[in-house]
RODO-2510 file (C-alpha; in nm, 4 decimals, decimal comma):
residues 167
     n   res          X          Y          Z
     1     x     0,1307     5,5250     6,5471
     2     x     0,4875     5,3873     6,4542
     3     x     0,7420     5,6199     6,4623
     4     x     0,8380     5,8492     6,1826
     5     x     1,1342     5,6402     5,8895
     6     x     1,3515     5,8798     5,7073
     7     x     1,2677     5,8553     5,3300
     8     x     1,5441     5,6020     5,2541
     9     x     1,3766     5,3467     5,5032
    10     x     1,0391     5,3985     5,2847
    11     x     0,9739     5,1480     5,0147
    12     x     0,9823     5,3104     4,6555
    13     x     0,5990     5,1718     4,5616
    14     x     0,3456     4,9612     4,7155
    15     x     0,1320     4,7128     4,4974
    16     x    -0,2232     4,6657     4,6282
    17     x    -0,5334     4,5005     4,5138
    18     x    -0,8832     4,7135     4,5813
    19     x    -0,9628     4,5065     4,8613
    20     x    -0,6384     4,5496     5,0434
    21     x    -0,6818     4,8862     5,0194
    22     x    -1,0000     4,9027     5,1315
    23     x    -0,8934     4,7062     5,4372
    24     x    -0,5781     4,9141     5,4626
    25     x    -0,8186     5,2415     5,4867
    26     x    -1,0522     5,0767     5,7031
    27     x    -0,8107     4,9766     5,9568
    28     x    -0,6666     5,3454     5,9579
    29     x    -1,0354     5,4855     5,9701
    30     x    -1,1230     5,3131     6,2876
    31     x    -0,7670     5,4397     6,4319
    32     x    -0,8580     5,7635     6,3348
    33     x    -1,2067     5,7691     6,5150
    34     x    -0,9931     5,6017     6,8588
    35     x    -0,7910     5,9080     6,8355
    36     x    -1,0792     6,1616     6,7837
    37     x    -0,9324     6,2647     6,4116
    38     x    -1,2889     6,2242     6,2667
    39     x    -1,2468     6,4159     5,9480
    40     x    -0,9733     6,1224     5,8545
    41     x    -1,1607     5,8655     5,9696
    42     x    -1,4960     5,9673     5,7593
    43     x    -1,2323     6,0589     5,4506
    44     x    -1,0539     5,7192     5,4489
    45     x    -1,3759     5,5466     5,5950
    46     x    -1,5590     5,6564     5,2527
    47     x    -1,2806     5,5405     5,0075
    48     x    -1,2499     5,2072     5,1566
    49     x    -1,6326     5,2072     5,1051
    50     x    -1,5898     5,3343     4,7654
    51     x    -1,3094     5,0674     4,6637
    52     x    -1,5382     4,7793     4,7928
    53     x    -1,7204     4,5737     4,5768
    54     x    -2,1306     4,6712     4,5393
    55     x    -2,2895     4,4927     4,8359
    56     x    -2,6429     4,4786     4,8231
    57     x    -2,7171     4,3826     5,1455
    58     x    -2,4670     4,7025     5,2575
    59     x    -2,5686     4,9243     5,5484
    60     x    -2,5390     5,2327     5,2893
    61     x    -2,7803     5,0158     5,0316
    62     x    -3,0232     4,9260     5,2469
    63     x    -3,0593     5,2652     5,3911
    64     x    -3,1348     5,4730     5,0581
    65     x    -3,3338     5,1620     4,9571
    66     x    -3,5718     5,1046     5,2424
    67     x    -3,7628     5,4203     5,2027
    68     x    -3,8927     5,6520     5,4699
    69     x    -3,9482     5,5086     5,8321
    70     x    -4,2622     5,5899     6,0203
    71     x    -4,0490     5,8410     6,2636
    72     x    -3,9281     6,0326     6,0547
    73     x    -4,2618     6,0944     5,8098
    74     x    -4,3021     6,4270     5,9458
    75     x    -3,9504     6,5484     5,9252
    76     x    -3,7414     6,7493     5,6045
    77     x    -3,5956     6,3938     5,5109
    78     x    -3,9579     6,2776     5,4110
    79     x    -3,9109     6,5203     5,1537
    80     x    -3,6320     6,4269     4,9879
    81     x    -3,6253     6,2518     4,6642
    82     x    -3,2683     5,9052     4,6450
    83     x    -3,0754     6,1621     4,5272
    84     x    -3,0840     6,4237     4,7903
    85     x    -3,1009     6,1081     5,0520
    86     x    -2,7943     5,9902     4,8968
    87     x    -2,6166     6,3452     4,9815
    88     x    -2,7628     6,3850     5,3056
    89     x    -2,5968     6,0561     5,4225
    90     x    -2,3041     6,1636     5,2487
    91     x    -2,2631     6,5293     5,3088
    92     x    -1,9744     6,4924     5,5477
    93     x    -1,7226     6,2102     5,3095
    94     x    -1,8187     6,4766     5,0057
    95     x    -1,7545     6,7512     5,2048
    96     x    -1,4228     6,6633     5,2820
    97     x    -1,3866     6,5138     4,9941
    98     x    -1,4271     6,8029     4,7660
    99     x    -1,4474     7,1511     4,9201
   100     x    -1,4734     7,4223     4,7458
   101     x    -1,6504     7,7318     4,6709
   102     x    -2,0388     7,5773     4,6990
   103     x    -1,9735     7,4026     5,0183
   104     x    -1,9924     7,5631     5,3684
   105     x    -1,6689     7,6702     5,5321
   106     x    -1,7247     7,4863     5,8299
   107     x    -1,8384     7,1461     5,8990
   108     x    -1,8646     6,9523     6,2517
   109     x    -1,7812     6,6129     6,2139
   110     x    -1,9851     6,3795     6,4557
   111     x    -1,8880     6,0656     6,6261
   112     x    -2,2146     5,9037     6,5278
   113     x    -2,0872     5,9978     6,1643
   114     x    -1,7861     5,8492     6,1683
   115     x    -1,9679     5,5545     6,3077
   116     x    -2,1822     5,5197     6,0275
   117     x    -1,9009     5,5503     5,7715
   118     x    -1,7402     5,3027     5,9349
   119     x    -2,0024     5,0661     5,9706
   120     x    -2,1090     5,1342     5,5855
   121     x    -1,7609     5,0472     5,4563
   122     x    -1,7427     4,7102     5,7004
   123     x    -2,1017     4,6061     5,5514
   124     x    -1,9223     4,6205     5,1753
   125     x    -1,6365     4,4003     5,2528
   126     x    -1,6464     4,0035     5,1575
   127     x    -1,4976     3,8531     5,4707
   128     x    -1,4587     3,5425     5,3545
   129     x    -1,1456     3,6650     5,0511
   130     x    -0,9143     3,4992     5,3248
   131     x    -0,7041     3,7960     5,2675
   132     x    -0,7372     4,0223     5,5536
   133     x    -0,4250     4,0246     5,6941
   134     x    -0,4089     3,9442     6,0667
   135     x    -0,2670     4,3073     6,1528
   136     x    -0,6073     4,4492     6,0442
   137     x    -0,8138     4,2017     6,2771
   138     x    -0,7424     4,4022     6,6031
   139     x    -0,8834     4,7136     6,4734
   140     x    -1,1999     4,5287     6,3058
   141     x    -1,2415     4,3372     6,5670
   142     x    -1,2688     4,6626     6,8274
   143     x    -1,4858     4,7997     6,6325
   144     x    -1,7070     4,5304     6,6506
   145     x    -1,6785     4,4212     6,9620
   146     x    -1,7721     4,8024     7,0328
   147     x    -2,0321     4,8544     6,8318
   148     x    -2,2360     4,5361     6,8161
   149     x    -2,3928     4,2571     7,0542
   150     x    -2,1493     4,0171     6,9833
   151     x    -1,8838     3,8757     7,2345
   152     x    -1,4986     3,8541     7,1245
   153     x    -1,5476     3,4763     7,0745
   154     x    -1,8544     3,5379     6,8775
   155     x    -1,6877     3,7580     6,6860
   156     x    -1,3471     3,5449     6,6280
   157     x    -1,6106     3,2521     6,5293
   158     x    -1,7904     3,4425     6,2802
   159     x    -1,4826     3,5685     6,0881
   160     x    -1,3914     3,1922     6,0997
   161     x    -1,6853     3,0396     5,9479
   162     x    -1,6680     3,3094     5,6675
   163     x    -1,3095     3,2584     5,6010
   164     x    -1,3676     2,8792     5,5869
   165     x    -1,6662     2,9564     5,2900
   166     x    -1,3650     3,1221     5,0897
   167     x    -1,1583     2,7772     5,1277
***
């Protein structure tokens, strides 16, 4: 993290669009998780996948949508109807989120969580804007280099070809 300005180093405003922020939050979500702070990495994780555009073919999507997998017919998540699916894969962004009275006091924040919200938010975001400033590729790019099959070059490549659609 940078070093601490006094107030009169600060700018007086910012001026972002919704995908700039959602990059913005992004990047600091997968700092976040590097430096174990899970609760803001699922909190800033979940706006940036709230100020993405709809995505269809996003992770979050395609999960709610595909119904109930073979393994887990037999468990308490057969049982639930979209809209109790849609808490349970929420219950940790909400519950930081919102708080309150109805919610438990406590809530443990897993890794695999934060993954997933992470993940979720990168599946909503149209790579190919050509405005994802290059200070944000490191951290995307750990995170996938981390997290999926794909080499560094594969990776660079990718992000290359989608940029070039946006041209």
């Amino acid at each position: 993290m940078t070093s601490p300005k006094s107030p009169s180093a600060l700018p007086d405003s910012i001026t972002l669009t919704r995908h700039g922020a959602a990059i913005r939050q992004l990047v600091w979500a997968i700092e976040m998780m590097r430096m174990g702070f899970y609760d803001c990495a699922v909190t800033l994780a979940g706006a940036a996948e709230g100020m993405a555009r709809e995505n269809p073919e996003g992770l979050y999507r395609t999960i709610v949508d595909a119904g109930i997998p073979d393994e887990l017919a037999v468990t308490e998540y057969a049982m639930l109807d979209e809209k109790q699916r849609k808490r349970f894969w929420n219950i940790q962004r909400d519950w930081l989120k919102h708080g309150g009275p109805t919610h438990a006091p406590e809530m443990t924040v897993k890794r695999n969580d934060v993954e997933l919200m992470i993940a979720r938010a990168i599946t909503k975001l149209d790579l190919n804007e050509n405005n994802i400033p290059p200070a944000a590729l490191p951290s995307l790019l750990w995170f996938y280099k981390t997290y999926s099959q794909m080499t560094e070059d594969e990776l660079a490549a990718a992000i290359e070809v989608e940029r070039s659609k946006g041209s």
